[in-house]
C-alpha positions in Angstrom: 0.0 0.0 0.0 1.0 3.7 -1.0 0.3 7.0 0.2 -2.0 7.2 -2.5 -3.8 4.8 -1.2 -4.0 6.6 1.6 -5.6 10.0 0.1 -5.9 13.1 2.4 -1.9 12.4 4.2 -0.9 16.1 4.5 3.1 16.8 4.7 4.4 20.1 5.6 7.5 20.6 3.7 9.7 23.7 5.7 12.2 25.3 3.0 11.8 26.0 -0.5 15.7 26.0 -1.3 16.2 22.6 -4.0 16.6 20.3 -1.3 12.7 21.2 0.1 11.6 21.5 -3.7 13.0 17.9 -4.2 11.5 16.7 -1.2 7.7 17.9 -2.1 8.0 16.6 -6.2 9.2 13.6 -4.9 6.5 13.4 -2.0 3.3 14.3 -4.4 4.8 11.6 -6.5 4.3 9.2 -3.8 0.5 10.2 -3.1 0.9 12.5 -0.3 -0.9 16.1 -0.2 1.7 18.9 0.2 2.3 22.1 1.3 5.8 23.7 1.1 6.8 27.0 3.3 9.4 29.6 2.8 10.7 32.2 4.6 11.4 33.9 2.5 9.8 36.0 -1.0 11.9 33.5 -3.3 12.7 30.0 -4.0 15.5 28.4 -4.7 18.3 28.9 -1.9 21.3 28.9 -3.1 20.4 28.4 -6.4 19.7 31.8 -7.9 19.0 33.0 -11.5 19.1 36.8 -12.6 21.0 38.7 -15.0 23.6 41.3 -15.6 23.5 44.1 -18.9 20.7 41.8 -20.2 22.9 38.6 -20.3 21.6 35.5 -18.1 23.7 34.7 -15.3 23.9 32.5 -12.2 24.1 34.2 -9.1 24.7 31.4 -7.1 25.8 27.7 -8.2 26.5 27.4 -11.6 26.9 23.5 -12.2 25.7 20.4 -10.9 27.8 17.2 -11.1 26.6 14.8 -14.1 28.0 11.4 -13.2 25.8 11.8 -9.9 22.1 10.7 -11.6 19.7 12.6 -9.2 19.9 16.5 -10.4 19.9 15.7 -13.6 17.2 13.4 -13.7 14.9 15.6 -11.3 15.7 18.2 -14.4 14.6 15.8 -17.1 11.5 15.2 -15.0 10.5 18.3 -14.9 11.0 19.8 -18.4 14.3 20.9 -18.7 15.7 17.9 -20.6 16.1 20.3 -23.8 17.7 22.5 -22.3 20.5 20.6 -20.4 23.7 21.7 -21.6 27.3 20.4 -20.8 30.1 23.2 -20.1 31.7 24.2 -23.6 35.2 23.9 -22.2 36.3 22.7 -18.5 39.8 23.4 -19.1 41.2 25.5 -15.7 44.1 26.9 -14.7 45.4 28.0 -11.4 47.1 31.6 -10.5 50.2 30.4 -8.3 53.4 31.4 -7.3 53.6 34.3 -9.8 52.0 33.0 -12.6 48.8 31.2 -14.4 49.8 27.3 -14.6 47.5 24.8 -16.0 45.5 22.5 -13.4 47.7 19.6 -13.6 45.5 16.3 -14.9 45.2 13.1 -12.9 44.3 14.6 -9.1 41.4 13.7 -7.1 40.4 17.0 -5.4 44.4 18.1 -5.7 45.6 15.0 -4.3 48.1 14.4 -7.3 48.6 10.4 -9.1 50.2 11.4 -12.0 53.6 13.1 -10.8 54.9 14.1 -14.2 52.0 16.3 -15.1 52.0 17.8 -11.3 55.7 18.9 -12.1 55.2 19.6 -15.6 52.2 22.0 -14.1 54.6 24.1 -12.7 52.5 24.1 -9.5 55.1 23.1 -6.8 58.5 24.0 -6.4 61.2 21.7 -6.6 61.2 21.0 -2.7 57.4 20.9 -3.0 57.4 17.8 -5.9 60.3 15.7 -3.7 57.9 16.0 -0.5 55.2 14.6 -3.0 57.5 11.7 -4.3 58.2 10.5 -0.9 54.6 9.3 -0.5 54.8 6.0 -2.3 58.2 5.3 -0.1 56.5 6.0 3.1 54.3 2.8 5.5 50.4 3.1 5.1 49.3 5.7 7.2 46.0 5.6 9.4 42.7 7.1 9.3 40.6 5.1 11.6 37.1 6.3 11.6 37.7 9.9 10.2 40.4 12.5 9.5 41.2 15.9 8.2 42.0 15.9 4.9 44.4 18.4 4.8 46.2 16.8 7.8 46.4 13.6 6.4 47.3 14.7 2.5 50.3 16.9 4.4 51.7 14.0 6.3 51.6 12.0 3.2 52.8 14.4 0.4 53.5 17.9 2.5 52.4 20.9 3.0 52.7 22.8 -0.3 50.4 20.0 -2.2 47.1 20.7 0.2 48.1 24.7 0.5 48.4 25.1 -3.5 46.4 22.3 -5.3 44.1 20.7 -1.9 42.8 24.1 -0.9 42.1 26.0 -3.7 40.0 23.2 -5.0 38.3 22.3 -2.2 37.3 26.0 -1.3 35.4 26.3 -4.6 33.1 23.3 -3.1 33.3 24.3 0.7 34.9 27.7 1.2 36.8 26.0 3.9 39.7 24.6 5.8 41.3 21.6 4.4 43.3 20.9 7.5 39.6 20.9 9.4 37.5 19.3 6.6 36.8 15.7 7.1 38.0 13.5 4.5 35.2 11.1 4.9 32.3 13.3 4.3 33.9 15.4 1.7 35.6 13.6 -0.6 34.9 9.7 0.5 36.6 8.5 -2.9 40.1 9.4 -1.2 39.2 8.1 2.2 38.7 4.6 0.6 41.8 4.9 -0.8 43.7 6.2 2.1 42.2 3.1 3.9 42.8 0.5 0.7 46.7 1.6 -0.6 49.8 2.1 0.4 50.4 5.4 -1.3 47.9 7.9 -2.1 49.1 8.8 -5.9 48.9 4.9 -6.1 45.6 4.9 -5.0 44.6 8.1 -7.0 46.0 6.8 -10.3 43.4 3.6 -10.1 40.9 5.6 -9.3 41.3 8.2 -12.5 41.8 4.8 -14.5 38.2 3.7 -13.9 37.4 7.2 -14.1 38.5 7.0 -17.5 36.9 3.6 -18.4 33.3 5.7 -17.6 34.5 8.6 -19.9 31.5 7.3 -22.1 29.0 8.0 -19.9 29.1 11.7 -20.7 30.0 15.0 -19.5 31.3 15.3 -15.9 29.3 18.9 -15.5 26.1 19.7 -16.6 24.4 23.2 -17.0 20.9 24.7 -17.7 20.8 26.8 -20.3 19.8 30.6 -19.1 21.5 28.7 -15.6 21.1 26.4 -13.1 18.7 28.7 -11.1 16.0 28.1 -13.7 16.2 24.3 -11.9 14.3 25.5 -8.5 11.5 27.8 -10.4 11.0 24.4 -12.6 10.7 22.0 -9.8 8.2 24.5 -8.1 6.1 25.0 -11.4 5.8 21.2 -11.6 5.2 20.9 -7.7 2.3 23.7 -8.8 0.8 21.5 -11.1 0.7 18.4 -9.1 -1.3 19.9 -6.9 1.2 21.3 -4.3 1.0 24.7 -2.5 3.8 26.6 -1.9 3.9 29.4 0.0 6.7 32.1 0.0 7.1 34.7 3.0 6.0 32.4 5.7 8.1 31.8 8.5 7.8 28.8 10.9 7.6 29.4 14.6 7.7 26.3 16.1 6.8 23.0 15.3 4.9 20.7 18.0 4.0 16.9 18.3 0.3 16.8 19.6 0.0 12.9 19.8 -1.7 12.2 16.3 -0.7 14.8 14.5 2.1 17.5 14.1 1.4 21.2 14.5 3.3 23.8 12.6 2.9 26.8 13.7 2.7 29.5 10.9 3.1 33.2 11.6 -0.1 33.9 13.5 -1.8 30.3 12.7 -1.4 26.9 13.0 -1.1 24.2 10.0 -2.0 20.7 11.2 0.2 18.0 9.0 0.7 14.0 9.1 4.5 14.7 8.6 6.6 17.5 8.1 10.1 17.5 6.4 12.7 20.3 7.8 14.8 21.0 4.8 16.6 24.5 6.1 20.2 25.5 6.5 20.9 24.3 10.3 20.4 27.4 12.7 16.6 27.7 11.1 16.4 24.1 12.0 17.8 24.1 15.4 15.2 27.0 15.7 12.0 25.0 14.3 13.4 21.9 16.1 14.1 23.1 19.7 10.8 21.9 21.2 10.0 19.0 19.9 13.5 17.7 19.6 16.1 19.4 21.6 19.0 16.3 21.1 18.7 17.6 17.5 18.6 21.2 17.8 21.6 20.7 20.2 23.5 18.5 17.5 22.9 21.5 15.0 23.7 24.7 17.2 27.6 23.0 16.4 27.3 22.8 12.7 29.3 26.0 11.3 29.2 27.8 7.9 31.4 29.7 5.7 30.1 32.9 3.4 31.3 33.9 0.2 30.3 36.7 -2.4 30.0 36.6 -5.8 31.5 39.4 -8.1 29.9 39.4 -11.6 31.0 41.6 -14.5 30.4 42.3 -18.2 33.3 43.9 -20.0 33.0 44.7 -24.3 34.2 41.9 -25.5 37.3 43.4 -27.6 38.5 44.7 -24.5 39.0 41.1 -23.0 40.2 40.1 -26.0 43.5 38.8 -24.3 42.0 36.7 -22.0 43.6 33.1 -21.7 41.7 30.3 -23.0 40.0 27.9 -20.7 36.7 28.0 -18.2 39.1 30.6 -15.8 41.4 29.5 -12.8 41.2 29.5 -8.8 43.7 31.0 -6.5 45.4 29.3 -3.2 44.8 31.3 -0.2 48.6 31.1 0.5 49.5 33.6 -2.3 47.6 35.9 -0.3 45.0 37.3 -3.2 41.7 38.5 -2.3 39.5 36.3 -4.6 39.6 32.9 -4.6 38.4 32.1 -8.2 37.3 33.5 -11.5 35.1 31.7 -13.5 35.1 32.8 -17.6 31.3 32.2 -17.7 31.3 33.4 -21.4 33.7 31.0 -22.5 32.2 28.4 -20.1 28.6 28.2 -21.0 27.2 28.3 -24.5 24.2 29.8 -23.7 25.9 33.1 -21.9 28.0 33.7 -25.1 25.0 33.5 -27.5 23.2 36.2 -25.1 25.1 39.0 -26.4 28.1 38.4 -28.9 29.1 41.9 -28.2 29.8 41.5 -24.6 31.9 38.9 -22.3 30.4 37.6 -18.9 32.6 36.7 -16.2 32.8 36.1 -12.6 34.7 36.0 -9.1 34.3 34.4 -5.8 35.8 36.0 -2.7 35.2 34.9 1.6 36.2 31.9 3.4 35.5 30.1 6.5 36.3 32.9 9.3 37.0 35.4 6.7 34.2 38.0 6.5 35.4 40.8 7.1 36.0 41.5 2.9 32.2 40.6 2.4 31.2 43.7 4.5 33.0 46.2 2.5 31.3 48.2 -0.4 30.2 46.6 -3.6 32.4 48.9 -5.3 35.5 47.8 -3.1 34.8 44.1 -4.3 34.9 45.0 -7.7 37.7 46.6 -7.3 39.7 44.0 -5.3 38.6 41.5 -8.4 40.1 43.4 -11.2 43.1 44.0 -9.1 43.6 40.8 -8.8 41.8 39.9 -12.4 44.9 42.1 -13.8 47.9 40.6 -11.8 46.4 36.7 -13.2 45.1 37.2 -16.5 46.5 40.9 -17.6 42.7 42.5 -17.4 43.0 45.8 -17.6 39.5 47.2 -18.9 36.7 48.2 -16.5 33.6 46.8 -16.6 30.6 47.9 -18.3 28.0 46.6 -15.8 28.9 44.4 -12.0 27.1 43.2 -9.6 27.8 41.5 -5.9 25.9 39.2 -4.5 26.7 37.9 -0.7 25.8 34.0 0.5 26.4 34.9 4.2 26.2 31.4 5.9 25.9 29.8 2.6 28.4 26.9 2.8 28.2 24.1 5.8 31.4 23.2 7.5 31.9 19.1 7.4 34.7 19.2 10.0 36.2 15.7 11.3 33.2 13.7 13.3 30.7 15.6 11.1 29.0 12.1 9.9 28.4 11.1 12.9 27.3 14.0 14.3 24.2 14.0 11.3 23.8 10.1 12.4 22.9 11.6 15.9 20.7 14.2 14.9 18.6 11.9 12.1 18.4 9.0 15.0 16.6 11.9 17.2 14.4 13.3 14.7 13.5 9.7 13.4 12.6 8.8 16.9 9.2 10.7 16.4 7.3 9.9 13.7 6.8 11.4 10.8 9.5 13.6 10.7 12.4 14.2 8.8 15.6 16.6 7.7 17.0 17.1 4.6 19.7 19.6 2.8 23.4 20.5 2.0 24.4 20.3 6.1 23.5 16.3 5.8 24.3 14.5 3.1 26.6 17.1 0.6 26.9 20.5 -0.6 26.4 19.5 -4.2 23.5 20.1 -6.1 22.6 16.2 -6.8 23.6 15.6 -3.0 20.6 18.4 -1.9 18.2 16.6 -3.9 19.4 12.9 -3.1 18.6 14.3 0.7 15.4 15.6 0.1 14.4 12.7 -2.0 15.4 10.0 0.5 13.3 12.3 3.6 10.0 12.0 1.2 10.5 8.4 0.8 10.7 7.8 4.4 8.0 9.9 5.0 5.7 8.4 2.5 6.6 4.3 3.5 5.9 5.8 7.5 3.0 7.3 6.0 2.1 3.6 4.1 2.8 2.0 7.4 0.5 3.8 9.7 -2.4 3.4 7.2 -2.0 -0.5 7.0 -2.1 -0.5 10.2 -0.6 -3.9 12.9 -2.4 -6.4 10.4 -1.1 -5.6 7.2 -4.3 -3.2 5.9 -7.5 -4.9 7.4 
């Protein structure tokens, strides 16, 4: 038996970033009657479309990861299956040590297998490369149940690998620390192989070949043409049609357990549900949760986050003629630059070059976990510090004919070491009442096909609790 079996099962879905909009497709899917509440006058969370001098742009995300199925396919399912488009080039570089060097090949997140590309790169110095080599001479090392990745990368292969290849790419996933990040919940692929080999570039090297063997399967990246923020607004339209309601600028005071049913209490009303699904960033949740589940809202009060601002900018495309080729280049925070990344979103995506031929769309990211004071300066003051730094990497020296800064303050969860267990606790507390459930980027991954695997897997536990209380002891009778 289904929840459509069951007709009239109401579930309250809190939080109508992708995550929430996952959980309530995938929830009318399974029979239930929905209602979805936001905060806030949008949807979408971090996921945010707009545009800049006309051209489309991405104000948040930009990408979702292809060889995961569940973004894409939530796409497909929604209507956006024409309109899926694979980056045009996802060939980076990275500003280091004085100069732009090509993003050596064969790394998983920076941690290096094939050596002669990493020294060909020009990445490392010399010193830097022989600390590298001496990871395939030294004894396995130990992870036991977790470790920081940084930690364990620099007692493997030093220091300079995690501050000028680990860091910069793992900040463009979690604006964080590598030497706090847990290897286990951020990049699991290397904590298999820092459990299974010897040496790490061993390990990394069979990795990439199997990689290779699924080089068939299709692009790594995927992109939405007019941008990934169209995603959210096309999930919500289909949530529309299925007969969901969503409704925007409604805040959640509290939620309550009264016995049979839960109790959601809604500005200056209450909504009675069957289940409710919490799917915002964790100090909202700890908020919601306190009452009815203070282990949980204890568990999140720990959970830390990292902001970041976007700078966007449209230069005249003669102008930035000059510009190296490739999808743009990140920065180490050890070379002391104020942005972290620039992406070339006009050579990147297709669909922003068609836009307008005449101009060239590009964008930076500055802020990192415990750095904010640079977000609170003046828009003008960002833009500023981006072509600074714009000019020393790439040689820009034109100004911009149109900018914009956009600020994710708390955008980014913090997975430090201990941080799977820590969402074990606080799912084994909610689950303990019934019919509730939490979803989004603080459980199960930042990533765009992570947010909707999470909100996914809360509907179907909802709707099979949901299924079980209707059949009742004696299987439906």
């Amino acid at each position: 038996m289904s929840a459509a079996d069951s007709p009239g099962k109401h579930v309250v879905v809190i939080g109508g970033g992708i995550s929430g909009l996952a959980a309530a497709h995938r929830l009318l899917a399974g029979g239930a009657r929905v209602t979805l509440l936001e905060a806030s006058s949008r949807l979408g969370g971090k996921l945010r479309a707009g545009e800049l001098a006309g051209v489309p742009v991405d104000l948040g995300a930009e990408s979702m990861l292809a060889r995961r199925p569940e973004a894409v396919a939530l796409a497909r399912a929604v209507g956006l299956a024409d309109r899926l488009q694979p980056p045009a080039t996802t060939t980076a570089g990275i500003f280091t040590r004085g100069g732009l060097r090509p993003l050596p090949k064969g790394h998983l997140m920076g941690v290096p297998g094939d050596l002669g590309a990493l020294a060909a790169s020009g990445v490392l110095s010399e010193e830097g490369l022989a600390r590298v080599a001496e990871d395939e001479r030294l004894p396995a090392g130990e992870v036991g149940d977790d470790v920081a990745l940084g930690a364990y990368v620099a007692s493997r292969m030093g220091r300079e690998v995690v501050d000028r290849l680990v860091e910069p790419l793992l900040g463009g996933v979690y604006a964080g620390d590598p030497y706090r990040i847990s290897m286990r919940a951020a990049v699991p692929q290397l904590f298999d192989i820092a459990r299974g080999h010897r040496s790490l570039a061993e390990g990394v090297r069979e990795f990439q070949a199997r990689a290779a063997l699924r080089q068939q399967d299709g692009p790594v990246f995927m992109g939405i043409e007019g941008g990934i923020g169209q995603l959210p607004l096309a999930v919500a339209e289909s949530v529309r049609a299925a007969g969901g309601e969503i409704l925007t600028r409604t805040v959640v005071r509290g939620l309550r357990w009264c016995g049979d049913a839960w109790e959601v209490a809604v500005d200056d009303r209450a909504v009675e549900a069957d289940a409710v699904v919490v799917a915002v960033p964790a100090p909202e949740a700890r908020r919601i949760l306190r009452e009815s589940v203070p282990a949980a809202a204890a568990e999140l009060a720990a959970v830390e986050y990292a902001s970041m601002a976007l700078v966007t900018m449209a230069f005249r495309r003669p102008e930035v003629a000059g510009l190296p080729q490739g999808s743009g280049f990140l920065v180490p925070p050890v070379d002391g630059r104020k942005i972290k990344a620039s992406t070339f979103s006009a050579r990147k995506w297709r669909w922003a070059a068609d836009a307008d031929p005449d101009l060239f769309v590009l964008r930076t990211s500055i802020g990192r976990y415990g750095e904010e004071e640079d977000l609170r300066r003046e828009d003008a003051e960002l833009v500023a510090m981006s072509l600074k730094d714009l000019g020393e990497a790439v040689g820009l020296t034109a100004a911009p004919v149109a900018s914009r800064v956009d600020r994710w303050y708390g955008g980014l969860p913090q997975y430090p070491v201990g941080h799977l267990a820590r969402v074990a606790r606080i799912r084994d507390h909610v689950a303990a009442l019934p019919g509730l459930r939490v979803c989004g980027a603080v459980y199960d991954g930042v990533g765009i096909p992570a947010c909707v695997a999470s909100g996914r897997r809360a509907a179907d536990e909802i709707v099979t609790g949901l299924a079980t209380l209707a059949e009742g002891p004696s299987g439906g009778e």
